[in-house]
C-alpha positions in Angstrom: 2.3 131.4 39.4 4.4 130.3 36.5 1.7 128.5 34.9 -0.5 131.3 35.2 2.0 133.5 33.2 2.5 130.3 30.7 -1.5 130.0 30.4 -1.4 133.9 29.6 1.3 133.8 27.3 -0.5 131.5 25.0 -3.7 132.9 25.2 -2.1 136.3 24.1 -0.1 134.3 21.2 -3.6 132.6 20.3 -5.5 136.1 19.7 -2.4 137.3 18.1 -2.3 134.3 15.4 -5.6 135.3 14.9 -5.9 138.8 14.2 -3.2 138.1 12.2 -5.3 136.4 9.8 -7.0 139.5 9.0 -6.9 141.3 5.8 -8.6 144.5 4.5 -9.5 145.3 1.0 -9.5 148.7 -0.2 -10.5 150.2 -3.0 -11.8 154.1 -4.8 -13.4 155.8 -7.7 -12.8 159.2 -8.6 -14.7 161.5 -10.8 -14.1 164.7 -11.1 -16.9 165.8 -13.6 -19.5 164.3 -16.4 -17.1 164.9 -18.9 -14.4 163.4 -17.2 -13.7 159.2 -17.3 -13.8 157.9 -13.8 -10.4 156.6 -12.5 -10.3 153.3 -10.4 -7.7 152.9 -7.8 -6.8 149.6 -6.1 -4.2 147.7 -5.0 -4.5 144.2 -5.5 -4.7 141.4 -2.6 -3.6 138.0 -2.8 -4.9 135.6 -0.7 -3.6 131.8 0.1 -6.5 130.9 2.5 -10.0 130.9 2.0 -11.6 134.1 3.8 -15.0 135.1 4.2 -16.0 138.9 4.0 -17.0 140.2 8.0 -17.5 144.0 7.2 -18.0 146.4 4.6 -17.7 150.1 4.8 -17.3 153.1 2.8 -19.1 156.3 0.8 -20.7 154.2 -2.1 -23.9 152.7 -3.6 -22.5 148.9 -3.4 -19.0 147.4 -5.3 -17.5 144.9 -7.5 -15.0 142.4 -6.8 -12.6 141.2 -9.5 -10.3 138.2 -9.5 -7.3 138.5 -11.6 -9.2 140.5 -14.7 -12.7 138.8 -14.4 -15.7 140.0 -12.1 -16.4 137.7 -9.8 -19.3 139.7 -7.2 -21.5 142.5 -7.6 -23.1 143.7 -4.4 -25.9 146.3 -4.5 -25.6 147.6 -0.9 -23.0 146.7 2.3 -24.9 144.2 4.2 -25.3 141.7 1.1 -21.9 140.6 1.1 -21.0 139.6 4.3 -20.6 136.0 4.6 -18.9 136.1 1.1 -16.4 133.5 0.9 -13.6 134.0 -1.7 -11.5 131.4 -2.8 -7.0 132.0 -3.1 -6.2 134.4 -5.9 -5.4 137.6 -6.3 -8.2 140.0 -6.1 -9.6 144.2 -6.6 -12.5 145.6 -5.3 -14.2 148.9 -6.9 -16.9 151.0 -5.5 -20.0 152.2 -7.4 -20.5 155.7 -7.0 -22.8 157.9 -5.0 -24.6 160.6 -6.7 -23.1 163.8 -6.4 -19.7 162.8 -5.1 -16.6 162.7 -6.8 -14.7 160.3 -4.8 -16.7 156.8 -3.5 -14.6 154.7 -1.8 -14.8 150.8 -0.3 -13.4 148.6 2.2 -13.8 145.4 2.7 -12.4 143.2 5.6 -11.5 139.2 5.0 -11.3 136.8 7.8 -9.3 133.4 7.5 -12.2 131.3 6.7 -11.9 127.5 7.9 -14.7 125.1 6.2 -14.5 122.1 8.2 
């Protein structure tokens, strides 16, 4: 029976170690009106690890990813950029926005990514 509970208790620490290696990526565009400028909201991520993107979601017509002050992706749609790999550094992420809307959003969840 003990090493039943042992056997559990790392299991359960496993899974834990690993969801702990996810991170989420948020970011927003607001526009109130034509004549307005749009504002962009983020706050920036830094990751150590390589991670690969698993999901995208959010109100918007694609994003932009920036490292530090450069832009590094620009995806069209949500399905395109899973797979993504990105490298340590600091990073933003920016939606494009949907017609008629005022706020598009993004999100954007990062897995630890192992190459070998």
């Amino acid at each position: 029976m003990r090493q039943l509970a042992a056997l559990i208790i790392i299991i359960i620490t496993g899974v834990i170690s690993v969801n702990s290696q996810t991170i989420e990526l948020k970011g927003e565009q607001i526009k109130k009106s034509d004549h307005e400028k749009a504002v962009l909201k983020c706050t920036p991520v830094k990751i150590t690890k390589s991670m690969k993107i698993t999901k995208a979601e959010g109100n918007c017509n694609g994003f932009w990813i920036e490292k530090g002050s450069e832009t590094i992706h620009k995806f069209e749609n949500l399905t395109e950029p899973i797979g993504t790999v990105l490298s340590p550094g600091i990073y933003y992420i920016y939606p494009y926005m949907k017609e008629k809307t005022e706020v598009s959003d993004i999100s954007v969840t990062l897995k630890h990514y192992n190459s070998g």
